[in-house]
C-alpha beads as a LAMMPS data file, in Angstrom:
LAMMPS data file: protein, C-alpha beads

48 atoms
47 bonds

1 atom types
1 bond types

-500.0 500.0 xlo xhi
-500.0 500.0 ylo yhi
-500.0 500.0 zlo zhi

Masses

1 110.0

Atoms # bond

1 1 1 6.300 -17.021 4.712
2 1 1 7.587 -14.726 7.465
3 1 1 8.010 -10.705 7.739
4 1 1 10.020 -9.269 9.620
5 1 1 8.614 -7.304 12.778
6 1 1 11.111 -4.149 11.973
7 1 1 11.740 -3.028 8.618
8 1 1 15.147 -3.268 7.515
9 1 1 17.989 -0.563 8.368
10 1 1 19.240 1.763 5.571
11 1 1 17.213 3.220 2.375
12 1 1 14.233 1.383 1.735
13 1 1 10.626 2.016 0.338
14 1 1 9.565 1.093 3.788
15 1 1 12.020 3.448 5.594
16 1 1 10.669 5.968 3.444
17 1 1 7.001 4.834 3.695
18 1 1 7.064 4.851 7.809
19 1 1 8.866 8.204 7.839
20 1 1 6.230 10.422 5.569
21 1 1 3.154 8.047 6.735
22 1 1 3.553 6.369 10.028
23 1 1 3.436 2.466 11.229
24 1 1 0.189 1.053 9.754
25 1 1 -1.167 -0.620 6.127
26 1 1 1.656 -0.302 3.574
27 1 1 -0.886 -2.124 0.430
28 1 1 -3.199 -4.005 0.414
29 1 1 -5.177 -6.024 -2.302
30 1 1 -8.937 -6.294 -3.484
31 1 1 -10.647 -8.788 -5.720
32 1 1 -12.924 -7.292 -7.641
33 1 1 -15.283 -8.769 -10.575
34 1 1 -15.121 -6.078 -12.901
35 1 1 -11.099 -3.919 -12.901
36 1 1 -12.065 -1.684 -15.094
37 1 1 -15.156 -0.499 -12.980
38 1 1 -13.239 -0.756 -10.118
39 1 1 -10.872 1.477 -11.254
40 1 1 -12.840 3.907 -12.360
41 1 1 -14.471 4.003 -9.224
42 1 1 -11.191 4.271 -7.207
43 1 1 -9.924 7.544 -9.552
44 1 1 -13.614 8.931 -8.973
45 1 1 -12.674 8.809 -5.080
46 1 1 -8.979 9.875 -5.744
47 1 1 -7.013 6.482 -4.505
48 1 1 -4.757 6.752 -7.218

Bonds

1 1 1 2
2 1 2 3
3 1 3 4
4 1 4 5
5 1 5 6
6 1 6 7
7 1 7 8
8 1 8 9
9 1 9 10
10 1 10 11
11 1 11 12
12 1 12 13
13 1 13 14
14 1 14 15
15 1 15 16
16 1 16 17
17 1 17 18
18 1 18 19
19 1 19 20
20 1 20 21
21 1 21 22
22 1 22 23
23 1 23 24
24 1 24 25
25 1 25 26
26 1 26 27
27 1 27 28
28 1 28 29
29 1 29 30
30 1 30 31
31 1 31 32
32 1 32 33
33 1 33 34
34 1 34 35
35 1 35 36
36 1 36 37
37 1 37 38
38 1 38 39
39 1 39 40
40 1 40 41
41 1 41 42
42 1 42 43
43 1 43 44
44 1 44 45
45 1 45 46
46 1 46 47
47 1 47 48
């Protein structure tokens, strides 16, 4: 699998995405044992 180094020209979530944020982590994903835990923990710290 292969990205591309430039996101693509024209309306996209990553046009939008670099222009309110900046270049850097778009997503990123965590396994976790318990979700429901997890999630709680992640509203508690306000990542959602």
């Amino acid at each position: 699998m292969s990205y591309p180094s430039e996101p693509p020209e024209g309306d996209s979530v990553y046009v939008g995405f670099i222009a309110e944020h900046g270049y850097g982590v778009h997503h990123f994903g965590v396994l976790v044992v318990d979700m429901p835990a997890a999630l709680d923990k992640t509203e508690a710290a306000a990542f959602t």
